[in-house]
mmCIF file of the N, C-alpha and C atoms, coordinates in Angstrom:
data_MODEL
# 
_entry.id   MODEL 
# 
loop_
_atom_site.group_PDB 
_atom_site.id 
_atom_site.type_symbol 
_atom_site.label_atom_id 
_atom_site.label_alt_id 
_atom_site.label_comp_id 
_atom_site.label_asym_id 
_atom_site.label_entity_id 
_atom_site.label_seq_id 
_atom_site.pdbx_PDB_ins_code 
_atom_site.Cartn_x 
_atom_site.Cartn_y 
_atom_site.Cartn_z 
_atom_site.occupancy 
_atom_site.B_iso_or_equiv 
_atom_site.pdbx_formal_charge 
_atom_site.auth_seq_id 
_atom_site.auth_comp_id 
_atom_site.auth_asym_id 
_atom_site.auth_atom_id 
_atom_site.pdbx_PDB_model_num 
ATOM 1   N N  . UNK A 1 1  ? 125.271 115.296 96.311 1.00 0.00 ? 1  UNK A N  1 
ATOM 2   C CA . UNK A 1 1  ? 124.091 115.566 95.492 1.00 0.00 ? 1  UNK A CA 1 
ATOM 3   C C  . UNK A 1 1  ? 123.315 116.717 96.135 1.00 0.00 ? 1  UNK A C  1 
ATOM 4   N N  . UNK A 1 2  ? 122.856 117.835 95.179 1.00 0.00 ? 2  UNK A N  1 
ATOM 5   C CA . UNK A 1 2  ? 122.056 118.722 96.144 1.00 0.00 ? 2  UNK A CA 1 
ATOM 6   C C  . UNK A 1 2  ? 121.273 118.287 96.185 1.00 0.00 ? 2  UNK A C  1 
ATOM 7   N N  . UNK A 1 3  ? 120.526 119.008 96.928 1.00 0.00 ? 3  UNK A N  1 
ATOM 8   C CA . UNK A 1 3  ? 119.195 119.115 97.523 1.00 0.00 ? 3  UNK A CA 1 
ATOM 9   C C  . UNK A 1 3  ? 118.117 119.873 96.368 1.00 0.00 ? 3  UNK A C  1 
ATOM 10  N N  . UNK A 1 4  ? 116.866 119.525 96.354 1.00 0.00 ? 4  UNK A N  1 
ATOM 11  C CA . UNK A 1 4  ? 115.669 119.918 95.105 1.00 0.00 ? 4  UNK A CA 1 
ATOM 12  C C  . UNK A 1 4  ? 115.764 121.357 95.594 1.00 0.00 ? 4  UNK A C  1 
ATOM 13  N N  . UNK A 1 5  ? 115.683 121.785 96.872 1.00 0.00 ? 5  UNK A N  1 
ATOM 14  C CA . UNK A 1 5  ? 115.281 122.911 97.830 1.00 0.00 ? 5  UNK A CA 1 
ATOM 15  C C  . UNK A 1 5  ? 116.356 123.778 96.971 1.00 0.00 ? 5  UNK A C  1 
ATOM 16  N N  . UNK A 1 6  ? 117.478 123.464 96.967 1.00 0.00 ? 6  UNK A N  1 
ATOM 17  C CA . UNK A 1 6  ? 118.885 124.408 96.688 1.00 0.00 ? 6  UNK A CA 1 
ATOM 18  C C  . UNK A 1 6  ? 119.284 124.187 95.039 1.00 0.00 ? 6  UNK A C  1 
ATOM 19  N N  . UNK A 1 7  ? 118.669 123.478 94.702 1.00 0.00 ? 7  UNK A N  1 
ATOM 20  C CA . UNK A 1 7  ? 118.911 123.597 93.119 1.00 0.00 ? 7  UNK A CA 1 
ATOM 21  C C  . UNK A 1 7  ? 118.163 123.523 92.041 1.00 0.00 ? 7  UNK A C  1 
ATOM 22  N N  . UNK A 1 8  ? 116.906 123.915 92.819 1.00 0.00 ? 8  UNK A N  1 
ATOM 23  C CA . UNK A 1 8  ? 116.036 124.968 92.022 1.00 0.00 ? 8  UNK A CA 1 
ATOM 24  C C  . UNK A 1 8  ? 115.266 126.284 92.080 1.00 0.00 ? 8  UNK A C  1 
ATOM 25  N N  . UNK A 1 9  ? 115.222 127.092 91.630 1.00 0.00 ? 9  UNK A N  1 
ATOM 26  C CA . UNK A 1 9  ? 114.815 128.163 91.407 1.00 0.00 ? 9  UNK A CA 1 
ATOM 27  C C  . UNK A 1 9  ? 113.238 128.213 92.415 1.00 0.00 ? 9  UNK A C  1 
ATOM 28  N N  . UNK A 1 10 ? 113.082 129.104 93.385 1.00 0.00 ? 10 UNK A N  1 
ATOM 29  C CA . UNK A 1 10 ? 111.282 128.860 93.813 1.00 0.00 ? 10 UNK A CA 1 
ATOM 30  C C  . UNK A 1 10 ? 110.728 129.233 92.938 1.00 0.00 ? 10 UNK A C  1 
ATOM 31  N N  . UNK A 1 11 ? 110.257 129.919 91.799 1.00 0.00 ? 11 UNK A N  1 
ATOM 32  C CA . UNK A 1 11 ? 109.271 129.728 90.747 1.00 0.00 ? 11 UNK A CA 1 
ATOM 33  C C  . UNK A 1 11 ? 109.349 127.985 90.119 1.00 0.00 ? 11 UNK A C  1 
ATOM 34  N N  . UNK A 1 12 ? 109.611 127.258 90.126 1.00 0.00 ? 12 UNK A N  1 
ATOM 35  C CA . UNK A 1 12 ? 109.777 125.691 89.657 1.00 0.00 ? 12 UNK A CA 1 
ATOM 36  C C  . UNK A 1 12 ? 109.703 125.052 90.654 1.00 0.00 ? 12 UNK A C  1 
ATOM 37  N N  . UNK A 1 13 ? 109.945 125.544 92.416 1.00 0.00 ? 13 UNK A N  1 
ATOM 38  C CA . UNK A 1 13 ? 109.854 124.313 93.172 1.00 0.00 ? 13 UNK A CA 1 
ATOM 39  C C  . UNK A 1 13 ? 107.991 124.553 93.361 1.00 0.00 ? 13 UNK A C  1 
ATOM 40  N N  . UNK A 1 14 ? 107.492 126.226 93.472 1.00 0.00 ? 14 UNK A N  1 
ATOM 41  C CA . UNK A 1 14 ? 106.278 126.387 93.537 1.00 0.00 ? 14 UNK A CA 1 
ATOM 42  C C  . UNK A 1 14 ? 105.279 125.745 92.467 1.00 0.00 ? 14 UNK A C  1 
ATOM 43  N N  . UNK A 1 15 ? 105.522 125.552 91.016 1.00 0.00 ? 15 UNK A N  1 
ATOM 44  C CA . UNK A 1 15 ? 105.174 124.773 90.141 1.00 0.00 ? 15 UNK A CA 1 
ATOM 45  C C  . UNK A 1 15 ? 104.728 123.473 90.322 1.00 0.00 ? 15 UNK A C  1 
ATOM 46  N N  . UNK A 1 16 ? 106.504 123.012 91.039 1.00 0.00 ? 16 UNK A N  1 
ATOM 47  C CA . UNK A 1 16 ? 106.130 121.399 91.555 1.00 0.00 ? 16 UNK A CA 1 
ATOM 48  C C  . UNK A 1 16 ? 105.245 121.333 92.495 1.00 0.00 ? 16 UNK A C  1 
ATOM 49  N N  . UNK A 1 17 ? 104.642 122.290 93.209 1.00 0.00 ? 17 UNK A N  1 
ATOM 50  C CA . UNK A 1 17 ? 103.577 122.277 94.006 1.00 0.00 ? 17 UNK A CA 1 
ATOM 51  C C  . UNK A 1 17 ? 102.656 122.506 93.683 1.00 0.00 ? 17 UNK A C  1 
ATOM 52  N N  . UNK A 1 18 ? 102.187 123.551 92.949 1.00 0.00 ? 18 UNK A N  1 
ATOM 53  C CA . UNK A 1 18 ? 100.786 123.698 92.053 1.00 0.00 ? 18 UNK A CA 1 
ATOM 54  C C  . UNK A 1 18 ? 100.704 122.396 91.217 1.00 0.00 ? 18 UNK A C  1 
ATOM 55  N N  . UNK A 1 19 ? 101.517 121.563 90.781 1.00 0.00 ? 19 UNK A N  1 
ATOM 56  C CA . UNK A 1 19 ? 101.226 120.168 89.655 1.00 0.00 ? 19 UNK A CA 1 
ATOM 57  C C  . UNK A 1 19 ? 100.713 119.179 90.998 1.00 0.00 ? 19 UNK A C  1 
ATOM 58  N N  . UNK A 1 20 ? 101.723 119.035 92.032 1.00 0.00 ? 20 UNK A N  1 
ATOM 59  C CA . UNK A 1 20 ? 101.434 117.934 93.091 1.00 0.00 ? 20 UNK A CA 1 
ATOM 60  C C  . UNK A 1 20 ? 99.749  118.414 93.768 1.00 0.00 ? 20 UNK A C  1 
ATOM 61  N N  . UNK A 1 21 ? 99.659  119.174 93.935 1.00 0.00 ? 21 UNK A N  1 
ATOM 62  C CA . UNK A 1 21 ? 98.636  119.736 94.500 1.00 0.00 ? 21 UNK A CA 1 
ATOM 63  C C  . UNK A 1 21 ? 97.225  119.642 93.485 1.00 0.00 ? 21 UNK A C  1 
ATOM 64  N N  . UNK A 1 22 ? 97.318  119.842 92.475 1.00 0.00 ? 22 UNK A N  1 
ATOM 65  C CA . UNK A 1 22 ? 96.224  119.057 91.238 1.00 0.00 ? 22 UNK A CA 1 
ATOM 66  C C  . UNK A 1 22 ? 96.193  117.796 91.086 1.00 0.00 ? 22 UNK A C  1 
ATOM 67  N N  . UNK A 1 23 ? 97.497  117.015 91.450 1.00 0.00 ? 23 UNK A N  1 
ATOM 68  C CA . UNK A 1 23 ? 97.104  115.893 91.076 1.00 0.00 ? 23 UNK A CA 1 
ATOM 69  C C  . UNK A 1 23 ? 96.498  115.348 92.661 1.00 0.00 ? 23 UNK A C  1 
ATOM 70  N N  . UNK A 1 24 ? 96.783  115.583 93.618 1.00 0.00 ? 24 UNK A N  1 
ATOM 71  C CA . UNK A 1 24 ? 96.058  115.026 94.810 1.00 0.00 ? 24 UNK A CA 1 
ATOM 72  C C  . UNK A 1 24 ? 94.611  115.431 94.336 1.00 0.00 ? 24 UNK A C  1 
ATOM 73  N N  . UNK A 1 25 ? 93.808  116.843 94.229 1.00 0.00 ? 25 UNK A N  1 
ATOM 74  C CA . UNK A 1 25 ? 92.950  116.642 93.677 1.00 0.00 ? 25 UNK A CA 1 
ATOM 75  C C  . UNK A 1 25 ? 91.729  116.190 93.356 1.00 0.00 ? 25 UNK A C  1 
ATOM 76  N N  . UNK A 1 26 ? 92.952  115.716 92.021 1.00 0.00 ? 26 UNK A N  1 
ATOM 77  C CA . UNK A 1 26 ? 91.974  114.783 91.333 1.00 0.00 ? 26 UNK A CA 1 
ATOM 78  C C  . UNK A 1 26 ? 91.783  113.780 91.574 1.00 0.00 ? 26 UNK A C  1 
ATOM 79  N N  . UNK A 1 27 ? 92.698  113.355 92.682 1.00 0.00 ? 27 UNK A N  1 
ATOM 80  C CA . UNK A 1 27 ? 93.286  111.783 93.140 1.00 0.00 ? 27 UNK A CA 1 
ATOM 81  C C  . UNK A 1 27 ? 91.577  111.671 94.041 1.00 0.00 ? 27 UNK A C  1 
ATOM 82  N N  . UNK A 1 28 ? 91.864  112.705 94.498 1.00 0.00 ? 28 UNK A N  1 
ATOM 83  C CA . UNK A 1 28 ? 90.472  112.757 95.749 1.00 0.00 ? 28 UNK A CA 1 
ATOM 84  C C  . UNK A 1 28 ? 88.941  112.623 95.167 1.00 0.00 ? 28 UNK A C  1 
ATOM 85  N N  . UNK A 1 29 ? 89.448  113.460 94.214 1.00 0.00 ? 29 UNK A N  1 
ATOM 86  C CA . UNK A 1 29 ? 87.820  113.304 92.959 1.00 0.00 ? 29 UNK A CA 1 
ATOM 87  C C  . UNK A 1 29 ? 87.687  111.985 92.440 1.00 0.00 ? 29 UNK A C  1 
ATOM 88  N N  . UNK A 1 30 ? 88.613  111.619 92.226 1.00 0.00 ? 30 UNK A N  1 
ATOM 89  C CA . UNK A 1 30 ? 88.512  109.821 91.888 1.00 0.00 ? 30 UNK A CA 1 
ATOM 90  C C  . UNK A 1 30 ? 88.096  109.200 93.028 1.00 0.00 ? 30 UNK A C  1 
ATOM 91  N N  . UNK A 1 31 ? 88.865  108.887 94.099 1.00 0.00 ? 31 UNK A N  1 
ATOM 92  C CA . UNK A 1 31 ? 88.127  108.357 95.234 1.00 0.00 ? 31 UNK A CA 1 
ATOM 93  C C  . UNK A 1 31 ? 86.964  108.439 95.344 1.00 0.00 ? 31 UNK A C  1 
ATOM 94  N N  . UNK A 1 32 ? 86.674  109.454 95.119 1.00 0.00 ? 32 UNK A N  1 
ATOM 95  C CA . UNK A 1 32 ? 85.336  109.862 95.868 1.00 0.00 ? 32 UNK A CA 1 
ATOM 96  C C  . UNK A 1 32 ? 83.928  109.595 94.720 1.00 0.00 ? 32 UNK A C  1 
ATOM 97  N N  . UNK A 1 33 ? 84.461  109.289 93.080 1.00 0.00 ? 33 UNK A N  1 
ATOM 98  C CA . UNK A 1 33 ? 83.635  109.098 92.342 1.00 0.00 ? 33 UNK A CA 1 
ATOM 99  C C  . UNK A 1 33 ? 83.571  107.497 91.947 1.00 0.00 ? 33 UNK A C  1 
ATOM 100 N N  . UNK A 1 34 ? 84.828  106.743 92.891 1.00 0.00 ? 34 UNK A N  1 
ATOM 101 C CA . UNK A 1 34 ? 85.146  105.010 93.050 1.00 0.00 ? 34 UNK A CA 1 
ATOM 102 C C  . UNK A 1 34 ? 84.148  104.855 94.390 1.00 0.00 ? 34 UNK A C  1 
ATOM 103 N N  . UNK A 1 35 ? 83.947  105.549 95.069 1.00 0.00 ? 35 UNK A N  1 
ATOM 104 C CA . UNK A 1 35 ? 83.059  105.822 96.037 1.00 0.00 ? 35 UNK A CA 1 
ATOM 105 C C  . UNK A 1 35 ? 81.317  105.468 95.849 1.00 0.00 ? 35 UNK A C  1 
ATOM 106 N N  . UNK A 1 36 ? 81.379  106.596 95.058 1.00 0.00 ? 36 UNK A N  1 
ATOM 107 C CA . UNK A 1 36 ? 79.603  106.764 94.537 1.00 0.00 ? 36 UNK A CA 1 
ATOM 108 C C  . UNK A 1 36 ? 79.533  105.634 93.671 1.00 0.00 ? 36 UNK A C  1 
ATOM 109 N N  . UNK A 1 37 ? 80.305  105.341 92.760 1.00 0.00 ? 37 UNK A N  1 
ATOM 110 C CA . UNK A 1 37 ? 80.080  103.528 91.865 1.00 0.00 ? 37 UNK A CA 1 
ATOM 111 C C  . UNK A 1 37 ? 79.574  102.374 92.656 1.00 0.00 ? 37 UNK A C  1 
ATOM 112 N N  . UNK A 1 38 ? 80.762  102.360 93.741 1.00 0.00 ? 38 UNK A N  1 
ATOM 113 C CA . UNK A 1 38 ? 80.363  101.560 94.353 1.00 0.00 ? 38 UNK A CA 1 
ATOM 114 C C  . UNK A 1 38 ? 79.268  101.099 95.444 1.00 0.00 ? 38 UNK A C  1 
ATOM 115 N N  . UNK A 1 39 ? 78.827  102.687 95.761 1.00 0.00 ? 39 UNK A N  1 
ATOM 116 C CA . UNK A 1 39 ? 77.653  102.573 96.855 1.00 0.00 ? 39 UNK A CA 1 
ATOM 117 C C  . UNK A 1 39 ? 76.356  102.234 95.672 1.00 0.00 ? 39 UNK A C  1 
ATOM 118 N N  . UNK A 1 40 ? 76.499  102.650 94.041 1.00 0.00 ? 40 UNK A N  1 
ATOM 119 C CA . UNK A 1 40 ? 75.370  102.657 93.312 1.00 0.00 ? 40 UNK A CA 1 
ATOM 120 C C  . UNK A 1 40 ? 75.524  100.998 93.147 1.00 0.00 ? 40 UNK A C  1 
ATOM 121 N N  . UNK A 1 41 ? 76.412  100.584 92.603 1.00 0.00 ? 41 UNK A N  1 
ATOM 122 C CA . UNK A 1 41 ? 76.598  99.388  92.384 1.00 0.00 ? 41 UNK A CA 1 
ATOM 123 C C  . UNK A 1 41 ? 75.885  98.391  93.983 1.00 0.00 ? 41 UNK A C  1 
ATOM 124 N N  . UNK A 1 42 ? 75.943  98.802  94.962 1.00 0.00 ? 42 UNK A N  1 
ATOM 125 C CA . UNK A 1 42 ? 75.414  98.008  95.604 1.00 0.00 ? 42 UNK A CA 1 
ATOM 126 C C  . UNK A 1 42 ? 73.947  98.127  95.994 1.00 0.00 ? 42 UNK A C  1 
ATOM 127 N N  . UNK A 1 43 ? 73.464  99.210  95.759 1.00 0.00 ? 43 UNK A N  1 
ATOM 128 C CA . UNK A 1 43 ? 71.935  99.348  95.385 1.00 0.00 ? 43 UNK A CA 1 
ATOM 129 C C  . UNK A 1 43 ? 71.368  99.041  94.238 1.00 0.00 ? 43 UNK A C  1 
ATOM 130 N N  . UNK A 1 44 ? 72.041  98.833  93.740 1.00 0.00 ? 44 UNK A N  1 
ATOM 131 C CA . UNK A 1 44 ? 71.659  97.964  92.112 1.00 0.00 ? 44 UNK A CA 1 
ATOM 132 C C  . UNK A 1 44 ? 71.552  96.305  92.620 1.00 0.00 ? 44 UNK A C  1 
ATOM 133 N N  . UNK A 1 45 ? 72.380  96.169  93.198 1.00 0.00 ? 45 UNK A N  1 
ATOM 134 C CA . UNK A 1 45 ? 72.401  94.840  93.785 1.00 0.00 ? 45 UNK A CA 1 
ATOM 135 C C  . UNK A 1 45 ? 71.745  94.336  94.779 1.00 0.00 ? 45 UNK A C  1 
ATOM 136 N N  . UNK A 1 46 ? 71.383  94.883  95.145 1.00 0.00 ? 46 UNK A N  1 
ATOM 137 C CA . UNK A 1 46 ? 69.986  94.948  96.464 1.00 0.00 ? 46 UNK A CA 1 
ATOM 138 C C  . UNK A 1 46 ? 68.720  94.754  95.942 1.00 0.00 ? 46 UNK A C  1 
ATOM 139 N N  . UNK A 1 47 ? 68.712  96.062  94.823 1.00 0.00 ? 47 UNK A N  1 
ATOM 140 C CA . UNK A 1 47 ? 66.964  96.156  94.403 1.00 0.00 ? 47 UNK A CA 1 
ATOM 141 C C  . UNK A 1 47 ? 67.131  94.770  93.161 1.00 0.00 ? 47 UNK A C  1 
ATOM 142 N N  . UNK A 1 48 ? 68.040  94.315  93.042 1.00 0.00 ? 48 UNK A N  1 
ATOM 143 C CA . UNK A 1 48 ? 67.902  93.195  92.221 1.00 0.00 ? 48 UNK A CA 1 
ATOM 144 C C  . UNK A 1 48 ? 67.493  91.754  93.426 1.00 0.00 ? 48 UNK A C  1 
ATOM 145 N N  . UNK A 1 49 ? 68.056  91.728  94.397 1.00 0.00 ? 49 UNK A N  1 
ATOM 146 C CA . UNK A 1 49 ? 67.715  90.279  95.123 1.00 0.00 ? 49 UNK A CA 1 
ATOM 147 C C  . UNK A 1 49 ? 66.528  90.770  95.773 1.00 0.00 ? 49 UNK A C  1 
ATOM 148 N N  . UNK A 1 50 ? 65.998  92.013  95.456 1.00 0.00 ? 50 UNK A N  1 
ATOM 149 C CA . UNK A 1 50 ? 64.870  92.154  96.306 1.00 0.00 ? 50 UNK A CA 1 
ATOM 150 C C  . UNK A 1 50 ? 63.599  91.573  95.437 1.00 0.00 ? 50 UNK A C  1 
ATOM 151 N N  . UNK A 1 51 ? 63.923  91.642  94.325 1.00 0.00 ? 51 UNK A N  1 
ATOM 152 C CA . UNK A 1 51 ? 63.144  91.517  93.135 1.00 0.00 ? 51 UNK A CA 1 
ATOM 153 C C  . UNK A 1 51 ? 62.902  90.364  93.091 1.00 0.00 ? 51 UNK A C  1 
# 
C-alpha cells in the first residue's frame, strides 16, 4: 500500500493541511467558547446562592 506522502500530488497533500489546520482552529475556538459558558454558567450560579 503506498504511502499518502507518495501518492499524492503536494498541491492535495498541502490542502489536506490547510482543511486539518482549520479544523483544529475551530476546534480551539470551541474550547475556548465551552470555556467562557462554563465560567458564565458558574457565576450565574453563585450570584444565584448568593441571593
Amino acid at each position: 500500500m503506498p504511502r499518502i506522502a507518495e501518492a499524492a500530488p503536494e498541491e492535495d497533500l498541502q490542502a489536506v493541511v490547510d482543511e486539518l489546520s482549520a479544523v483544529r482552529d475551530e476546534t480551539r475556538e470551541s474550547d475556548m467558547l465551552e470555556r467562557d459558558i462554563d465560567n458564565f454558567c458558574s457565576q450565574v450560579e453563585t450570584a444565584i446562592e448568593r441571593f
